[in-house]
MMTF fields as JSON, N, C-alpha, C and O atoms, coordinates in Angstrom:
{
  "mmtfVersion": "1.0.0",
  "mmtfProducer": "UNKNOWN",
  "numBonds": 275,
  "numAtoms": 276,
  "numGroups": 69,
  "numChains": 1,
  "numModels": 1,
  "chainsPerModel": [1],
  "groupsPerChain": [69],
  "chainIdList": ["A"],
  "bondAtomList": [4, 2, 8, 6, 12, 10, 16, 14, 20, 18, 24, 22, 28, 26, 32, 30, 36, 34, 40, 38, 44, 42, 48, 46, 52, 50, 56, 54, 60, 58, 64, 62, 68, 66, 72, 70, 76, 74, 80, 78, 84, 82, 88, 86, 92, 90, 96, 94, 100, 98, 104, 102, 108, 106, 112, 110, 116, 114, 120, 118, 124, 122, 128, 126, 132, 130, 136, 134, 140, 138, 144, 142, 148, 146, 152, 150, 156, 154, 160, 158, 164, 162, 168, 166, 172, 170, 176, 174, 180, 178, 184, 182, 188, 186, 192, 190, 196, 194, 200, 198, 204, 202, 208, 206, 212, 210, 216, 214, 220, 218, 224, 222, 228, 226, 232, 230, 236, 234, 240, 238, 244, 242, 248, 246, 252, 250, 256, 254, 260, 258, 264, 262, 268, 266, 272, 270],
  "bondOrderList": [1, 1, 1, 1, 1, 1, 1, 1, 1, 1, 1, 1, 1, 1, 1, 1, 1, 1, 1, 1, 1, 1, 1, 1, 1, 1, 1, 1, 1, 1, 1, 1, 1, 1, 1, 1, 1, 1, 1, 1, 1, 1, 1, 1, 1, 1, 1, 1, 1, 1, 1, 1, 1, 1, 1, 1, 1, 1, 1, 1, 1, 1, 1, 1, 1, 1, 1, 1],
  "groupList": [{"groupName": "UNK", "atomNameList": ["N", "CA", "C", "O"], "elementList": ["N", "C", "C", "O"], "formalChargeList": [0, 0, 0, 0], "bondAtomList": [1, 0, 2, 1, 3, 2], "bondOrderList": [1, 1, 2], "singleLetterCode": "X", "chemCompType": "L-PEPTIDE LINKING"}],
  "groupTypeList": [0, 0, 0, 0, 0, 0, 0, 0, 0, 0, 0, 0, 0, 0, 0, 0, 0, 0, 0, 0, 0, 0, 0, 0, 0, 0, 0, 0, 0, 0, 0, 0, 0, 0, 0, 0, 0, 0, 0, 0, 0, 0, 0, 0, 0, 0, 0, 0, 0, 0, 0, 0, 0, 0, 0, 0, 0, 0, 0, 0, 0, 0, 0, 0, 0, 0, 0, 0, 0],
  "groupIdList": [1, 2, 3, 4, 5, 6, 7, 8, 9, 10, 11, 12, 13, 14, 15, 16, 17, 18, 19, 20, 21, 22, 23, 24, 25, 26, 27, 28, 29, 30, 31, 32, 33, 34, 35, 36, 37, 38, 39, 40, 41, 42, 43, 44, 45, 46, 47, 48, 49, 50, 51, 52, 53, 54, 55, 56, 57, 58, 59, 60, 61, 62, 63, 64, 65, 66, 67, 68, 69],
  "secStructList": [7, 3, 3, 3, 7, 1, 1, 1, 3, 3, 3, 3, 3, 3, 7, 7, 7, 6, 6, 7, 3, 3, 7, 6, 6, 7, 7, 7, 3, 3, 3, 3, 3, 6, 6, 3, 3, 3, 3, 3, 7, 7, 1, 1, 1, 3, 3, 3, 3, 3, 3, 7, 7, 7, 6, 6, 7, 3, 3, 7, 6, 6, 7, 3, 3, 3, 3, 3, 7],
  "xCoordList": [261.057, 260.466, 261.044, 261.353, 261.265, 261.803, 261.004, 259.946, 261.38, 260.305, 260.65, 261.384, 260.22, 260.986, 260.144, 259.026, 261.095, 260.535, 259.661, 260.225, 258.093, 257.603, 258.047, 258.052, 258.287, 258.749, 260.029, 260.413, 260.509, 262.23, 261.672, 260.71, 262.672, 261.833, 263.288, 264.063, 263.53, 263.823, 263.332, 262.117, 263.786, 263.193, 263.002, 263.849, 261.363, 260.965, 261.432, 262.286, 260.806, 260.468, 260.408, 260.045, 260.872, 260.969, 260.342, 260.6, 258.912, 258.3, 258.603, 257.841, 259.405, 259.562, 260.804, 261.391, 261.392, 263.168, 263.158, 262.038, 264.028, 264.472, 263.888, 263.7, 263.454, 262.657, 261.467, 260.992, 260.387, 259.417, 258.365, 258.563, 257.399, 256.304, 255.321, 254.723, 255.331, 253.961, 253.081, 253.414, 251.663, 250.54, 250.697, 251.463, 250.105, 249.806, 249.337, 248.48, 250.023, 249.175, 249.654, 249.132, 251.014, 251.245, 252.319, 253.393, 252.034, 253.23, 254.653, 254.869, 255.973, 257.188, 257.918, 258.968, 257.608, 258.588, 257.356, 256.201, 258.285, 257.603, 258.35, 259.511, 257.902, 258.727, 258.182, 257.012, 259.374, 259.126, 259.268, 260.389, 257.885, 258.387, 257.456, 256.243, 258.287, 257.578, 256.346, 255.28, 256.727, 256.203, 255.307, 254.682, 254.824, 254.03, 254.756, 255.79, 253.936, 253.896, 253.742, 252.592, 254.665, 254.252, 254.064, 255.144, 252.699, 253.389, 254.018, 253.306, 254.823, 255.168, 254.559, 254.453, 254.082, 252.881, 253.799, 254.847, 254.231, 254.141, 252.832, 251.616, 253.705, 252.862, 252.719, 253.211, 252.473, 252.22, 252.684, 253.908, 252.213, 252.642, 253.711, 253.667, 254.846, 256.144, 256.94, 256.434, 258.122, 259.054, 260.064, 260.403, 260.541, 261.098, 262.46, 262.987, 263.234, 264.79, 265.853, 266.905, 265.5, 266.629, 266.17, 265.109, 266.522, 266.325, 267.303, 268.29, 267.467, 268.395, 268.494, 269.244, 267.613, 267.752, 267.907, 267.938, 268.105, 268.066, 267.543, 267.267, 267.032, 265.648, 266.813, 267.735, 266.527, 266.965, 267.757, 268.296, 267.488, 268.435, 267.189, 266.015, 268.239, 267.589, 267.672, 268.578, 266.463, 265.968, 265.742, 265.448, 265.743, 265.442, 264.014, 263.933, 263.135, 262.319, 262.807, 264.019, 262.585, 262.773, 264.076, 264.397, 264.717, 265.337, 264.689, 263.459, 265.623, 264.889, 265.262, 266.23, 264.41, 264.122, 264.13, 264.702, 263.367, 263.245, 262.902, 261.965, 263.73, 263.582, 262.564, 262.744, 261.416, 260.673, 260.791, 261.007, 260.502, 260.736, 259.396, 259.458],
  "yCoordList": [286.864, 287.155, 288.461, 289.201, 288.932, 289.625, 290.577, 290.182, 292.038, 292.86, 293.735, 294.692, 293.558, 293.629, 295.599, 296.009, 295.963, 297.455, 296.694, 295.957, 297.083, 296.855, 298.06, 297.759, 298.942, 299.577, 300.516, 300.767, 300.929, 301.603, 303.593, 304.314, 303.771, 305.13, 305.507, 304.557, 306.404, 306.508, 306.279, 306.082, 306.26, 305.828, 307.363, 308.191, 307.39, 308.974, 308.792, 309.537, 307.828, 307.863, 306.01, 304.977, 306.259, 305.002, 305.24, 306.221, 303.814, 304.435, 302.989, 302.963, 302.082, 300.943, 300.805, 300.651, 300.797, 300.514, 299.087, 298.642, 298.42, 297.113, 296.949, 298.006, 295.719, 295.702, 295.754, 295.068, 296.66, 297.073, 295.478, 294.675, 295.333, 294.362, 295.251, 296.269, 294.642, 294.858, 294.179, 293.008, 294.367, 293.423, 293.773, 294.587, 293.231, 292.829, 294.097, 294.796, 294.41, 295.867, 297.139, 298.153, 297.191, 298.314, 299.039, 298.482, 300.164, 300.542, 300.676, 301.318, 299.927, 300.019, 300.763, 300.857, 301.576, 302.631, 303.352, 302.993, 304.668, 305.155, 305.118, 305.522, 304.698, 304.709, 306.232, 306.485, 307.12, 308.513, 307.928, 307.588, 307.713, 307.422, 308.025, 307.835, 308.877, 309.859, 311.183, 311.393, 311.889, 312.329, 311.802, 312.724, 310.649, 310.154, 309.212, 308.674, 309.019, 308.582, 306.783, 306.44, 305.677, 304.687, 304.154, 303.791, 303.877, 303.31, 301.553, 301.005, 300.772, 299.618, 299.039, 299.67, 297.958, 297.532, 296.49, 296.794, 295.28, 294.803, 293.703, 293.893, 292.45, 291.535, 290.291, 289.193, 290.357, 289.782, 289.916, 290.0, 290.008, 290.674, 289.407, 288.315, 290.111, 289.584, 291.184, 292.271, 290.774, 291.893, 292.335, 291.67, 293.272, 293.959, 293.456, 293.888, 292.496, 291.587, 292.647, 292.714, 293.72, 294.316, 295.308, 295.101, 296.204, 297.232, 297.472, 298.026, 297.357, 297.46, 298.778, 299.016, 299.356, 300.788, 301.654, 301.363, 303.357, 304.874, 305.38, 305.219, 306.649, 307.492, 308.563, 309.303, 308.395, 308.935, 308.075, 308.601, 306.691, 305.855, 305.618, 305.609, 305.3, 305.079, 303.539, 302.754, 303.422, 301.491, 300.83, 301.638, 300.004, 299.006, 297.868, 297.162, 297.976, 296.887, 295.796, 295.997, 295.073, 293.74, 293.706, 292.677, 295.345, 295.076, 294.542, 294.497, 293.974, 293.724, 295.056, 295.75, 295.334, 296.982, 296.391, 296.806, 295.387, 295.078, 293.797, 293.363, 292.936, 291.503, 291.387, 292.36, 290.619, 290.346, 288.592, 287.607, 288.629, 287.676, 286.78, 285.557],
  "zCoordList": [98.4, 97.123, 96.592, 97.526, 95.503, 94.93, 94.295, 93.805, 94.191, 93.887, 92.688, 92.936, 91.347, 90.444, 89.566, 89.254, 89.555, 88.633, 87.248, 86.439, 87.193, 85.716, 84.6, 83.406, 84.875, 83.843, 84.543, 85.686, 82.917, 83.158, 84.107, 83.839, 85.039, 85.27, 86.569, 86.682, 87.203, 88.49, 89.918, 89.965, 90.768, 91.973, 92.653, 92.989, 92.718, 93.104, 94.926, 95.407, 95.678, 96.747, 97.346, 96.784, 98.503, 99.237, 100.376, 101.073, 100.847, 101.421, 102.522, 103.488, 102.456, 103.659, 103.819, 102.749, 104.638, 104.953, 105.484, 105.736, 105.664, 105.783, 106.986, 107.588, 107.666, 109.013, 109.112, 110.018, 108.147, 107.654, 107.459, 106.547, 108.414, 107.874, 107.117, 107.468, 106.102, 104.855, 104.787, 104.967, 104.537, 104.1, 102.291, 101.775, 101.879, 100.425, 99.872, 100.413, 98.602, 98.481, 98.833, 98.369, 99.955, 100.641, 99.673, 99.442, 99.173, 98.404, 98.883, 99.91, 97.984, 98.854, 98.603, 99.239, 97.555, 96.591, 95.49, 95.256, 94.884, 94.303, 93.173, 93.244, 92.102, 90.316, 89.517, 89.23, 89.268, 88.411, 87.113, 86.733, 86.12, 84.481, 83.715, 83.618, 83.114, 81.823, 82.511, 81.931, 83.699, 84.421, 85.127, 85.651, 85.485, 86.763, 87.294, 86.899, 88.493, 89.53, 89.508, 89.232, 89.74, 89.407, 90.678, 91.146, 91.758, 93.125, 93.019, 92.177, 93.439, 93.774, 94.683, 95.735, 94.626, 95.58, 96.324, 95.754, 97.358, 97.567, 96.99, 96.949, 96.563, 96.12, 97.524, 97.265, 98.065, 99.331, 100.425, 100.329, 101.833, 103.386, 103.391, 102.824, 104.412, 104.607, 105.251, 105.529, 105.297, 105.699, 104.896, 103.917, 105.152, 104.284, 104.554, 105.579, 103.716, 103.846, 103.472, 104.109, 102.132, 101.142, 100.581, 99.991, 100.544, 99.801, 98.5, 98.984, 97.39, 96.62, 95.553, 94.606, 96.041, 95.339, 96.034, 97.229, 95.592, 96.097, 95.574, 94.385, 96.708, 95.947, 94.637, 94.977, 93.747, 93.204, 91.522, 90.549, 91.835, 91.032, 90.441, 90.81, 88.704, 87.347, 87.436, 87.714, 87.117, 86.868, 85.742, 84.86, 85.455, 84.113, 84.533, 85.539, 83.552, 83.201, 84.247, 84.321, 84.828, 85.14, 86.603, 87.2, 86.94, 88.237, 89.178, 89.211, 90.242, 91.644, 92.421, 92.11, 93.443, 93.954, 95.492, 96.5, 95.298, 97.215, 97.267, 96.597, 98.191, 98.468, 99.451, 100.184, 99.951, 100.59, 101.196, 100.49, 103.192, 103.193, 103.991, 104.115]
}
């Protein structure tokens, strides 16, 4: 499953690396937009397949950020 940025912002913080089991809910990244804090939730437990971003990289509306499997 694919874990897509809801809004445009940088990537403050990455909080699961590849390997990583999540339950539902667990934040997987942190989105910096317009001075706050956006957390990324995992939308359902699985593992962490991909990481496709860096802490530090500018995102768009609708990227994928982290594959879930």
């Amino acid at each position: 499953m694919d874990v897509e940025a809801q809004i445009t912002g940088s990537v403050w913080k990455i909080e699961k690396q590849v390997g990583d089991r999540v339950e539902e809910e667990d934040v997987l990244l942190i989105i910096e937009s317009m001075k706050m804090e956006i957390p990324v939730e995992a939308p359902c437990a699985g593992q962490v397949e991909e990481v496709r971003v860096a802490e530090g990289q500018s995102v768009e509306e609708g990227d994928v950020l982290v594959v879930l499997r």
